[in-house]
DOVEX-843114 format. One record per residue (C-alpha): x, y, z; residue in three letters; residue number from 1. Coordinates in nm, 3 decimals, always signed. Layout:
N
+---------+---------+---------+---------+-----+
:    east :   north :      up : residuo : num :
+---------+---------+---------+---------+-----+
:       X :       Y :       Z :     ALA : NUM :
...
+---------+---------+---------+---------+-----+
end
This chain:
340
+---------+---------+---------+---------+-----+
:    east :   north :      up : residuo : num :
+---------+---------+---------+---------+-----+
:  +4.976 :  +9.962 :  +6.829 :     UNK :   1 :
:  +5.204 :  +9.808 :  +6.591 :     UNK :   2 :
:  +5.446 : +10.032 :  +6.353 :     UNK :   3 :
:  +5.601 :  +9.983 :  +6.057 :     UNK :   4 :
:  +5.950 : +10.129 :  +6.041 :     UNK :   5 :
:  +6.101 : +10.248 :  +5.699 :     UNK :   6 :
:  +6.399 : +10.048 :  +5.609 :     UNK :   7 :
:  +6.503 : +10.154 :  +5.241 :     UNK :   8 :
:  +6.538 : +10.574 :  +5.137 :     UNK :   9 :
:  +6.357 : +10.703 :  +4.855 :     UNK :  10 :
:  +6.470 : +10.785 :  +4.548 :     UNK :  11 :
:  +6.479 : +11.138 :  +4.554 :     UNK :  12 :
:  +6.752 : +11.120 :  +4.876 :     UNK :  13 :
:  +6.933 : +10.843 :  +4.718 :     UNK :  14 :
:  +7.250 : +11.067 :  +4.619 :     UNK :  15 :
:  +7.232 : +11.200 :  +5.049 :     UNK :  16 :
:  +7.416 : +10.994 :  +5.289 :     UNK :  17 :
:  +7.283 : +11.054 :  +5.600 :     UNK :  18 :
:  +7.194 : +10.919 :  +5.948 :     UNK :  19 :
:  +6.773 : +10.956 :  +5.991 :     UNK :  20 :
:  +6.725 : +10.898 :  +6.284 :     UNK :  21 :
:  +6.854 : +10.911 :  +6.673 :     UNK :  22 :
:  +6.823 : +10.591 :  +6.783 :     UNK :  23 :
:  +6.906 : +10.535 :  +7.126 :     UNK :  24 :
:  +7.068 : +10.736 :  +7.402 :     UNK :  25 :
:  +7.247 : +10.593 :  +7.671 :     UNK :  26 :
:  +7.348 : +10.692 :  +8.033 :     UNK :  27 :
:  +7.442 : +10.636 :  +8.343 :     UNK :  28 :
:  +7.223 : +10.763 :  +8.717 :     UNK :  29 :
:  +7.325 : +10.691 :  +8.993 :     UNK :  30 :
:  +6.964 : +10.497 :  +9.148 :     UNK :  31 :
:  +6.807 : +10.326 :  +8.864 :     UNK :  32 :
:  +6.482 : +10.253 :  +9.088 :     UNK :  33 :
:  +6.429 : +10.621 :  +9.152 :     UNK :  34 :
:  +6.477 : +10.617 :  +8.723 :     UNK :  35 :
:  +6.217 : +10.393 :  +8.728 :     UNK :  36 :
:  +5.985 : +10.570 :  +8.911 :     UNK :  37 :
:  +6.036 : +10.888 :  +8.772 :     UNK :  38 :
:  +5.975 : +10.681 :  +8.367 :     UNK :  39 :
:  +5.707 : +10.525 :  +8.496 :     UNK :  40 :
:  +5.527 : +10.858 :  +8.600 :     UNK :  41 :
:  +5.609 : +11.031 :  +8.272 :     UNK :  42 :
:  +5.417 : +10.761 :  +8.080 :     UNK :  43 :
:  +5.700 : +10.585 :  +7.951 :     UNK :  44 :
:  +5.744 : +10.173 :  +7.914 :     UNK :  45 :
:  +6.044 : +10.169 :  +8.176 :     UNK :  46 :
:  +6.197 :  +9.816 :  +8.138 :     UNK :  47 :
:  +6.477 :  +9.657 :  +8.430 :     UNK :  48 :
:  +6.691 :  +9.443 :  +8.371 :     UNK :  49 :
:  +6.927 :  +9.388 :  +8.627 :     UNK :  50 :
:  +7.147 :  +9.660 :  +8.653 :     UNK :  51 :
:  +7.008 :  +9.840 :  +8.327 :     UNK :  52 :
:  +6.675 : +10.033 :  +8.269 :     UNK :  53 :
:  +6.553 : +10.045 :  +7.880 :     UNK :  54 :
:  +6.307 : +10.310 :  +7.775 :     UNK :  55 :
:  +6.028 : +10.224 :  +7.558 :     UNK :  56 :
:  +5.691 : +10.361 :  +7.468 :     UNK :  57 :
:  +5.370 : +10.151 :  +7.471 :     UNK :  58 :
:  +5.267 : +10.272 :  +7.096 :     UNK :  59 :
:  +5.645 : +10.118 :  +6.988 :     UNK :  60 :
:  +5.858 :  +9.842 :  +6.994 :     UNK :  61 :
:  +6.149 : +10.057 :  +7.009 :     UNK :  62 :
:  +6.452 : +10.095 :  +7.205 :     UNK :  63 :
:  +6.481 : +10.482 :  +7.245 :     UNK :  64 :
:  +6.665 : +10.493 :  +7.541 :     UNK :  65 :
:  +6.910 : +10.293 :  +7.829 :     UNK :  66 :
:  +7.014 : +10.356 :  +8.109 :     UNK :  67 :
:  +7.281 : +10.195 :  +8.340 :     UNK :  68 :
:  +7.371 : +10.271 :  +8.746 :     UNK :  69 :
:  +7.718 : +10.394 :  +8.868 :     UNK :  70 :
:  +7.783 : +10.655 :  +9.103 :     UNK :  71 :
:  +7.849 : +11.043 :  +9.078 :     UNK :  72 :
:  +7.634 : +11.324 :  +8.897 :     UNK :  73 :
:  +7.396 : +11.148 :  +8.539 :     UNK :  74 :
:  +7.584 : +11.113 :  +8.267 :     UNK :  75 :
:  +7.561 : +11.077 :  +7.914 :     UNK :  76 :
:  +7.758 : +10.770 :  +7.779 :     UNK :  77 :
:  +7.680 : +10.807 :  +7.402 :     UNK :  78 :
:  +7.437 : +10.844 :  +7.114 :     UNK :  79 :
:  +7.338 : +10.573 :  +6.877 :     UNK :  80 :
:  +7.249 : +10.722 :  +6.562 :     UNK :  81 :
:  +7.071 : +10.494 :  +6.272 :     UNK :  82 :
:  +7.107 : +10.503 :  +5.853 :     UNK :  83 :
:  +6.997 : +10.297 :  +5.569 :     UNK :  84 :
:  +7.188 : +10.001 :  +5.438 :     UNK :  85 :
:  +7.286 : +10.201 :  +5.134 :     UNK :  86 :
:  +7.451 : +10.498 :  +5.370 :     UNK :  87 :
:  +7.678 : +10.335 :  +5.629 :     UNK :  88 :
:  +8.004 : +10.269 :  +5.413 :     UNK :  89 :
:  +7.955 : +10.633 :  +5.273 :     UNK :  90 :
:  +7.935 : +10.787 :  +5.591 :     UNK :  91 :
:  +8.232 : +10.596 :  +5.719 :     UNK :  92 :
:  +8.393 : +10.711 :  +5.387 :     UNK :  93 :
:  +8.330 : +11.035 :  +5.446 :     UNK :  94 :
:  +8.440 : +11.031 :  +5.837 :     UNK :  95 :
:  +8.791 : +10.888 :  +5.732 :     UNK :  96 :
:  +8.807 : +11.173 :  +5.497 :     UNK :  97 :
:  +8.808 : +11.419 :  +5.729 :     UNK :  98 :
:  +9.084 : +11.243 :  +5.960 :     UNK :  99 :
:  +8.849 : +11.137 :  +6.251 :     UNK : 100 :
:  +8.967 : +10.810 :  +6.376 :     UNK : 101 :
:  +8.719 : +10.569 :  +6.474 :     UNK : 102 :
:  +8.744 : +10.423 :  +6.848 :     UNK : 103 :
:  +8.675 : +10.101 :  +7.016 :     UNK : 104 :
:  +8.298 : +10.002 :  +7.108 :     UNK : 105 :
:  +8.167 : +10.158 :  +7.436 :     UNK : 106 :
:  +8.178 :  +9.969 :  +7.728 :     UNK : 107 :
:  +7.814 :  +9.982 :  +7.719 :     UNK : 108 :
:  +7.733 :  +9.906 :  +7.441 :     UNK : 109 :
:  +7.801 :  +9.647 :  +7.107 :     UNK : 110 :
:  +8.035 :  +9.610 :  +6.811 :     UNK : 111 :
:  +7.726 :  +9.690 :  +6.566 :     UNK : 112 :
:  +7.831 :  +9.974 :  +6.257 :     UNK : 113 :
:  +8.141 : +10.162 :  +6.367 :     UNK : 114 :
:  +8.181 : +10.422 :  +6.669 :     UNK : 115 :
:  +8.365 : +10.790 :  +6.673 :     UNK : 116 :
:  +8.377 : +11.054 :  +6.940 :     UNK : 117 :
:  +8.245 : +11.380 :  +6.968 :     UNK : 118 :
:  +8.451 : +11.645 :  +7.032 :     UNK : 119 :
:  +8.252 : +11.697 :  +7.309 :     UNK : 120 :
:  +8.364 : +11.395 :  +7.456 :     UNK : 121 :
:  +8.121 : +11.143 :  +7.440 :     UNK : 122 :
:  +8.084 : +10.854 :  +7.203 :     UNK : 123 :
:  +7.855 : +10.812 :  +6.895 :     UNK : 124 :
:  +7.735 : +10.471 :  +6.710 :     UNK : 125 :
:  +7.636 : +10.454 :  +6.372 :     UNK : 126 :
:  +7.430 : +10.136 :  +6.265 :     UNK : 127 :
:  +7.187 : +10.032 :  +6.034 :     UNK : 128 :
:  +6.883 :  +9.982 :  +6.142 :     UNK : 129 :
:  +6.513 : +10.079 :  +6.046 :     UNK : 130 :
:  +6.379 : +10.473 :  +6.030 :     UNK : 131 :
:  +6.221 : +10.525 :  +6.382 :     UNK : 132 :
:  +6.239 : +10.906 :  +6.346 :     UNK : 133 :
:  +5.881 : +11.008 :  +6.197 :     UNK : 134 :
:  +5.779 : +11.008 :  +5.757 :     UNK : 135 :
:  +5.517 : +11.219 :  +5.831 :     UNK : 136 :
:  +5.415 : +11.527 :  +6.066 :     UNK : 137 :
:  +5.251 : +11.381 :  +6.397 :     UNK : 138 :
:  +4.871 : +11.353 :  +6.377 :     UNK : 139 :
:  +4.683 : +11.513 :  +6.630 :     UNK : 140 :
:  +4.468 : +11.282 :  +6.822 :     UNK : 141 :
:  +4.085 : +11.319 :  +6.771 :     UNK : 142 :
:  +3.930 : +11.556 :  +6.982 :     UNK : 143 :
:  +3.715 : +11.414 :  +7.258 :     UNK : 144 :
:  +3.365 : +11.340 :  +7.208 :     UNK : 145 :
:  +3.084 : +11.413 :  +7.397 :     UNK : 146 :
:  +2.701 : +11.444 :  +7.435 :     UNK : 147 :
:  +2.531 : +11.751 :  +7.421 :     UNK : 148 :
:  +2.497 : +11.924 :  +7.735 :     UNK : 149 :
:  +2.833 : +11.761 :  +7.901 :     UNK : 150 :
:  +3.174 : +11.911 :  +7.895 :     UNK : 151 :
:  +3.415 : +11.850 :  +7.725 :     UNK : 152 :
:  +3.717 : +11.875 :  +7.986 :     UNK : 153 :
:  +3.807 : +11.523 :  +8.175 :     UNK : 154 :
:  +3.713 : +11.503 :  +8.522 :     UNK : 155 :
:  +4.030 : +11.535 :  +8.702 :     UNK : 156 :
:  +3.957 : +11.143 :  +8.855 :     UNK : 157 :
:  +3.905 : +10.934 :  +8.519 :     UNK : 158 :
:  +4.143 : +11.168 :  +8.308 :     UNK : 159 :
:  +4.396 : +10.924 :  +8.119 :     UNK : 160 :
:  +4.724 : +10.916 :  +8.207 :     UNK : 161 :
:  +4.920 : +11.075 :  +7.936 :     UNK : 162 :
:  +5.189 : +10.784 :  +7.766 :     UNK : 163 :
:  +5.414 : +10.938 :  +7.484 :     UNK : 164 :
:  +5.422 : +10.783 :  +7.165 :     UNK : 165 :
:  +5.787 : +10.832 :  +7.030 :     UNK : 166 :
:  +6.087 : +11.029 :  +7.070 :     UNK : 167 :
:  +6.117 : +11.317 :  +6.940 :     UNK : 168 :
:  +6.494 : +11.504 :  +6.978 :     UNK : 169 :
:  +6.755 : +11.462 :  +7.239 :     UNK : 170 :
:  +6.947 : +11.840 :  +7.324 :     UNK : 171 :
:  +7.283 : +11.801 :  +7.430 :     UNK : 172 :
:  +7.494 : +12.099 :  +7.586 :     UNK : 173 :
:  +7.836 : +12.175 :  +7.459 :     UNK : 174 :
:  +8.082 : +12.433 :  +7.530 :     UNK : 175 :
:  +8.120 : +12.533 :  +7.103 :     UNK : 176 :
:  +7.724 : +12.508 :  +6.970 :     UNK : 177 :
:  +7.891 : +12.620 :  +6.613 :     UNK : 178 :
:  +8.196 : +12.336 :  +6.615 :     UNK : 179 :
:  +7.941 : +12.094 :  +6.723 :     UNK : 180 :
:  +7.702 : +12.169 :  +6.485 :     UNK : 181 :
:  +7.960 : +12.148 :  +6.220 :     UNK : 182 :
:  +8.084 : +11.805 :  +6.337 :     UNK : 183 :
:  +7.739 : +11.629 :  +6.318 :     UNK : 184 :
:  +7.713 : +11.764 :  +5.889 :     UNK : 185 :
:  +7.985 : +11.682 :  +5.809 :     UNK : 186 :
:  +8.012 : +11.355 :  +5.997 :     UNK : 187 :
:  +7.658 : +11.223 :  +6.023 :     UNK : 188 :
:  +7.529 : +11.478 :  +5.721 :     UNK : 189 :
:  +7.273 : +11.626 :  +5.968 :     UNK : 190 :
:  +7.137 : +11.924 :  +5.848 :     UNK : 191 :
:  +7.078 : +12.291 :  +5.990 :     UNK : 192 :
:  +6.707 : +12.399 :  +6.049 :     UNK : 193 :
:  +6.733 : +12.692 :  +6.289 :     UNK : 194 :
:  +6.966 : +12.886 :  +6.515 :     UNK : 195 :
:  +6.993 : +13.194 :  +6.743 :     UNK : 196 :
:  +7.407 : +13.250 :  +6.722 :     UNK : 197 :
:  +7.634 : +13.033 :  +6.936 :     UNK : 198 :
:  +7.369 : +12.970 :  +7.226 :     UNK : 199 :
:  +7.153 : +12.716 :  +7.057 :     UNK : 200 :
:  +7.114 : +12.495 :  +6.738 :     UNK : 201 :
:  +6.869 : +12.270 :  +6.594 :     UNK : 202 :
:  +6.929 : +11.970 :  +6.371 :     UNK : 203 :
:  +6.696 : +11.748 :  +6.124 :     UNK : 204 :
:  +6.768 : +11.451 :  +5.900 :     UNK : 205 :
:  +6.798 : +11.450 :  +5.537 :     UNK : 206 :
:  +6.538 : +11.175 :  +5.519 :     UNK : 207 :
:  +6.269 : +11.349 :  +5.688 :     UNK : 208 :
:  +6.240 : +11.391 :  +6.044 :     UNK : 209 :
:  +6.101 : +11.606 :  +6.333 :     UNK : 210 :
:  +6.224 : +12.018 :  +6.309 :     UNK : 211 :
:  +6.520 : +11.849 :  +6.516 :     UNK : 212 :
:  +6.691 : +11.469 :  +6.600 :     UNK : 213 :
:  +6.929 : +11.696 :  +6.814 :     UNK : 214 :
:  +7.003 : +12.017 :  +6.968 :     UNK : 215 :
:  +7.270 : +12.204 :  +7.104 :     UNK : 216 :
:  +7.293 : +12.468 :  +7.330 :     UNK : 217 :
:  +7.565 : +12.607 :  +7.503 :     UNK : 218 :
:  +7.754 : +12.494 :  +7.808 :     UNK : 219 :
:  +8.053 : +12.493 :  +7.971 :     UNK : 220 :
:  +8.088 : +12.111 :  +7.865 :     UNK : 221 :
:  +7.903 : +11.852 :  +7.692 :     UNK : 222 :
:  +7.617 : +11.646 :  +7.867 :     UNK : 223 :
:  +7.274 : +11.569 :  +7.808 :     UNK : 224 :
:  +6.990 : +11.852 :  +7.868 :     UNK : 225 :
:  +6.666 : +11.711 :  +7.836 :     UNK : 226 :
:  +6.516 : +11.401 :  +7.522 :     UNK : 227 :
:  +6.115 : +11.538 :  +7.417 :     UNK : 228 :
:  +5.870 : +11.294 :  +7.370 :     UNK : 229 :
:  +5.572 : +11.292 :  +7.144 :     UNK : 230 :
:  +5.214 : +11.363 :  +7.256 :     UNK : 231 :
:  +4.884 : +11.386 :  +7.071 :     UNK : 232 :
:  +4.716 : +11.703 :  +7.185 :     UNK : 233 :
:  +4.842 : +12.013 :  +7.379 :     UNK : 234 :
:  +4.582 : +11.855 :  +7.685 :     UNK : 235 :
:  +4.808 : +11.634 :  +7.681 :     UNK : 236 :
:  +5.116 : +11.836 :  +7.726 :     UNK : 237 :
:  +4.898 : +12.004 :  +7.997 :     UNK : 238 :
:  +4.748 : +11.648 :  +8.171 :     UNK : 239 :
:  +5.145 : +11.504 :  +8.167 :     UNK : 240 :
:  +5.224 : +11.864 :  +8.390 :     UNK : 241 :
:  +4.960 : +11.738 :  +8.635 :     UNK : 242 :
:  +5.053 : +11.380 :  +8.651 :     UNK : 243 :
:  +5.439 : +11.472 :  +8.755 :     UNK : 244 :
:  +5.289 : +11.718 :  +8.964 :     UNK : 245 :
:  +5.055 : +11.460 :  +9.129 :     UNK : 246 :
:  +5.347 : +11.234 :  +9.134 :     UNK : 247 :
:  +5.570 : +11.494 :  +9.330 :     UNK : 248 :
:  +5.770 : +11.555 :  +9.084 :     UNK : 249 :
:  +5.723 : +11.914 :  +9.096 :     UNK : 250 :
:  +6.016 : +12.117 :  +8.962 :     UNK : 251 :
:  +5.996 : +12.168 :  +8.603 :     UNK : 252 :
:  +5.924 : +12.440 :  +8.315 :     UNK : 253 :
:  +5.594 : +12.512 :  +8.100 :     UNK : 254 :
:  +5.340 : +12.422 :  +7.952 :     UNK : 255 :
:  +5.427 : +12.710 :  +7.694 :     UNK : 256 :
:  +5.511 : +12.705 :  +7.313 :     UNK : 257 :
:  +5.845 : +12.740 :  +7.135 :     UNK : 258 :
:  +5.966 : +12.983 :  +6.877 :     UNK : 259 :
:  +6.241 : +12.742 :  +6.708 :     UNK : 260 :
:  +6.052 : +12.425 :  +6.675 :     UNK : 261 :
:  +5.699 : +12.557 :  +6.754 :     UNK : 262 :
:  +5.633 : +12.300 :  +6.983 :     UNK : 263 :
:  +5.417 : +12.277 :  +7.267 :     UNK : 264 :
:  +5.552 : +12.177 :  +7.602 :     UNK : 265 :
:  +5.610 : +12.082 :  +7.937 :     UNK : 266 :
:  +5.950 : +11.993 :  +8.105 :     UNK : 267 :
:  +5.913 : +11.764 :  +8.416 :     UNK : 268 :
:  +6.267 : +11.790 :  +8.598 :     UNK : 269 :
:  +6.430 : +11.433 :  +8.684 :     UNK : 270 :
:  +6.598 : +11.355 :  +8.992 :     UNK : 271 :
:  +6.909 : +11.447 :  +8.867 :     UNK : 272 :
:  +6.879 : +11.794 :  +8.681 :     UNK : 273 :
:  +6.786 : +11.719 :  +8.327 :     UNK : 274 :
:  +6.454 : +11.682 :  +8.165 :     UNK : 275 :
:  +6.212 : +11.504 :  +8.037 :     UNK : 276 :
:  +5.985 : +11.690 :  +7.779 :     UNK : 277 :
:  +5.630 : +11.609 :  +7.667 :     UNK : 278 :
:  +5.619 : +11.789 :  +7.345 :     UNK : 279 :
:  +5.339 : +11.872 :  +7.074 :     UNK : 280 :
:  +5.287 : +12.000 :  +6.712 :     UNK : 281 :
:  +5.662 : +12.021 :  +6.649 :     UNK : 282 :
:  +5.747 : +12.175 :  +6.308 :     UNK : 283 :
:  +5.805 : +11.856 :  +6.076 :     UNK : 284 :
:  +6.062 : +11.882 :  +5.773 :     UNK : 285 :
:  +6.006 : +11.607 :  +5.510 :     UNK : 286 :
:  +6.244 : +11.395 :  +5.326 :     UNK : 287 :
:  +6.180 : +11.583 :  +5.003 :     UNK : 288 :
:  +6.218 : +11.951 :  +5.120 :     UNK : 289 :
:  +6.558 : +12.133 :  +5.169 :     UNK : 290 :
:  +6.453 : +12.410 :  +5.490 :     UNK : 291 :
:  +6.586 : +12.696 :  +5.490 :     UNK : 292 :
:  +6.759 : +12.754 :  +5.800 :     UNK : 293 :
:  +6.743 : +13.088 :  +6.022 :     UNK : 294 :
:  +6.920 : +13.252 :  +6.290 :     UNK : 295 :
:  +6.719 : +13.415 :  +6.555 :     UNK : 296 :
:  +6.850 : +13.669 :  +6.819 :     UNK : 297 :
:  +6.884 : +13.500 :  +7.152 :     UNK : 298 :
:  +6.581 : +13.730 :  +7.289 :     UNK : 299 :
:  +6.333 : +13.594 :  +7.014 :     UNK : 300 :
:  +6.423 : +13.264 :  +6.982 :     UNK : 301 :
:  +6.303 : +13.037 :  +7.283 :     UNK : 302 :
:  +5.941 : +13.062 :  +7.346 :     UNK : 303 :
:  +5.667 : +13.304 :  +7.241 :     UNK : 304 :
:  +5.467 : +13.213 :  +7.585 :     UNK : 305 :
:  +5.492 : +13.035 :  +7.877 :     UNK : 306 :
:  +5.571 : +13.083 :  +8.264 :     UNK : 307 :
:  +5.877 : +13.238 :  +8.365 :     UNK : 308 :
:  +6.224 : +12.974 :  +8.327 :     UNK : 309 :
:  +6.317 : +12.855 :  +8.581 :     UNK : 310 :
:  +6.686 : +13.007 :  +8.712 :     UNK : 311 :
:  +6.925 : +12.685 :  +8.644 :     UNK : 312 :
:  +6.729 : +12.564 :  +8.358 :     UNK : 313 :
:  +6.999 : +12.575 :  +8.158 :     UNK : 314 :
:  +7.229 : +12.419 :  +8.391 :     UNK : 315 :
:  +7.408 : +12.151 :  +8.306 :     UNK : 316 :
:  +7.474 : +11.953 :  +8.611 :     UNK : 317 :
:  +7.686 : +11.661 :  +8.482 :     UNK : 318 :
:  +7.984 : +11.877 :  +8.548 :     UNK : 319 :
:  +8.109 : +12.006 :  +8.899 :     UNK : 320 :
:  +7.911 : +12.347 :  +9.002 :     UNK : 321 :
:  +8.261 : +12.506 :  +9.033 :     UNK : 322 :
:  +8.309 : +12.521 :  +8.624 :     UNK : 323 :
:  +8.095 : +12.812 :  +8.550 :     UNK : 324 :
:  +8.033 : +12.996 :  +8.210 :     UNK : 325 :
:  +8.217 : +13.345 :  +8.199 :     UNK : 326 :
:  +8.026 : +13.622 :  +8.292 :     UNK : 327 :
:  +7.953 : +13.743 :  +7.952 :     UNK : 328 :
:  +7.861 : +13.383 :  +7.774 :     UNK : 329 :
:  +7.654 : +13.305 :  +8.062 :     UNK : 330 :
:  +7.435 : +13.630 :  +7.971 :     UNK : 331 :
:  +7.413 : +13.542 :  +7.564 :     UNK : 332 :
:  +7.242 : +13.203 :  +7.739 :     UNK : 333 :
:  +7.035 : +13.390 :  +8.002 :     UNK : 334 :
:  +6.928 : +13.584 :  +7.723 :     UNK : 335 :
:  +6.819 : +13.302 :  +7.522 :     UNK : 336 :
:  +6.581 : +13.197 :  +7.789 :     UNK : 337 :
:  +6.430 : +13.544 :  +7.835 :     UNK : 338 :
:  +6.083 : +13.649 :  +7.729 :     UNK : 339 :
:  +6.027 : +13.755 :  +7.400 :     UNK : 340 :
+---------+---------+---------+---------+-----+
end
């Protein structure tokens, strides 16, 4: 299916100079055919190259993600973010403004738009290039059709396999959710749609965009927790459970549905700790609609139903297993995860 990407803002944002959409993420795993495998059973459009894996979905021609092999724990390189034509020199503007240097190009990546860091320690890119974050709220796909007298559930041996259709938010950890929040509006002019105090934040686009382009939840350092990929039905959510399942990939969290968000979901656990997400109905905020933001206690804030988490959901394992939360951060987080 071919897309058409947005590449000019409307008038009623033109005065906003803001990044709208995540465009890539990039890092590194230490097996990139084991990567491939576990892409290819998600549903994703897992593309080699040598010594580098590129992420795409079958609906898209889209880059969304890249990943590269070198040794040690997964680890996030840096985030590409994308903005209009009109908003790069502004945001650069801006940036200098506030003292934040700009730094050389990753080794990974190009000399497109300019490159910062986060204070979180990994790099960001901003480029222009066309609006793959979503204009509209995802449409459902059609319930299936049958004739009278047969059901209406797949037979588990000719149910499709489930292939996501975009990305949908990337959650990064870091060790100050409220800094790091700060840093992406003022920087990027991200915008605050929901919190629940220092344990998690979500972030949208000024140009309209999914309830969140990014997280952040808290950490004892900065990494890369899970990216959440669009599906078309919550059967979906549920048939993309069973095909990691059936593909032995069998640690993971859900299916269940999120407070902040509202999304449906299911996170299948990769090789190396993080997650993958397949994620439905997410709360959409347009391009002409300011959102008033909220902050939800820790204990009503993650999901309103769903299995029990999983213990070291929330672990971030691109740091050594020695460099622990304190005792009374790591309950605010273990709270956040609780049952409402």
């Amino acid at each position: 299916m071919s897309t058409q990407f947005r590449t000019e803002k409307s008038q009623g944002r033109a005065a906003l100079h803001g990044v709208h959409s995540l465009d890539r993420f990039v890092f590194t795993v230490p097996d990139l055919d084991e990567a491939k495998r576990f892409y290819d059973a998600f549903g994703l459009d897992a593309r080699s190259e040598g010594r580098q894996l590129d992420l795409y979905t079958f609906e898209h021609a889209h880059r969304w993600g890249s990943l590269f092999q070198a040794p040690g724990p997964k680890k996030l390189q840096y985030l590409r973010f994308a903005c209009f034509a009109d908003d790069l020199q502004p945001i650069r503007d801006r940036i200098k403004s506030l003292g934040i240097a700009e730094r050389a190009p990753h080794p990974l990546g190009n000399d497109e738009g300019f490159w910062i860091t986060h204070p979180d320690g990994y790099a960001i890119q901003v480029v222009v290039n066309y609006k793959s974050s979503p204009d509209t709220e995802s449409v459902p796909l059609p319930k299936r059709q049958v004739e009278k007298g047969a059901g209406k559930a797949w037979n588990r041996k000719i149910a499709p396999k489930v292939r996501p259709r975009r990305l949908s938010h990337a959650l990064m950890f870091s060790p100050d959710v409220i800094a790091a929040t700060k840093f992406y509006e003022d920087t990027l002019g991200l915008r605050l749609s929901d919190r629940s105090e220092d344990v998690v934040a979500f972030m949208h686009g000024v140009h309209g965009s999914d309830h969140h382009l990014i997280a952040l939840a808290k950490s004892n350092a900065g990494g890369m927790h899970h990216a959440s990929w669009d599906v078309g039905s919550i059967d979906e959510v549920g048939l993309g459970m069973e095909q990691m399942l059936s593909a032995g990939y069998t640690r993971g969290w859900g299916v269940g549905r999120h407070v902040l968000g509202s999304n449906y979901f299911y996170y299948a656990r990769d090789p190396w700790g993080s997650y993958f997400e397949y994620s439905y109905d997410i709360d959409f905020v347009p391009g002409d609609f300011d959102w008033k933001s909220s902050n939800s206690p820790p204990e009503d804030s993650f999901y309103v139903w769903g299995p029990a988490v999983p213990a070291d959901f929330v672990t971030n394992f691109e740091v050594q297993p020695a460099a622990e939360l304190p005792p009374d951060e790591a309950k605010k987080v273990s709270q956040a995860v609780a049952s409402a």
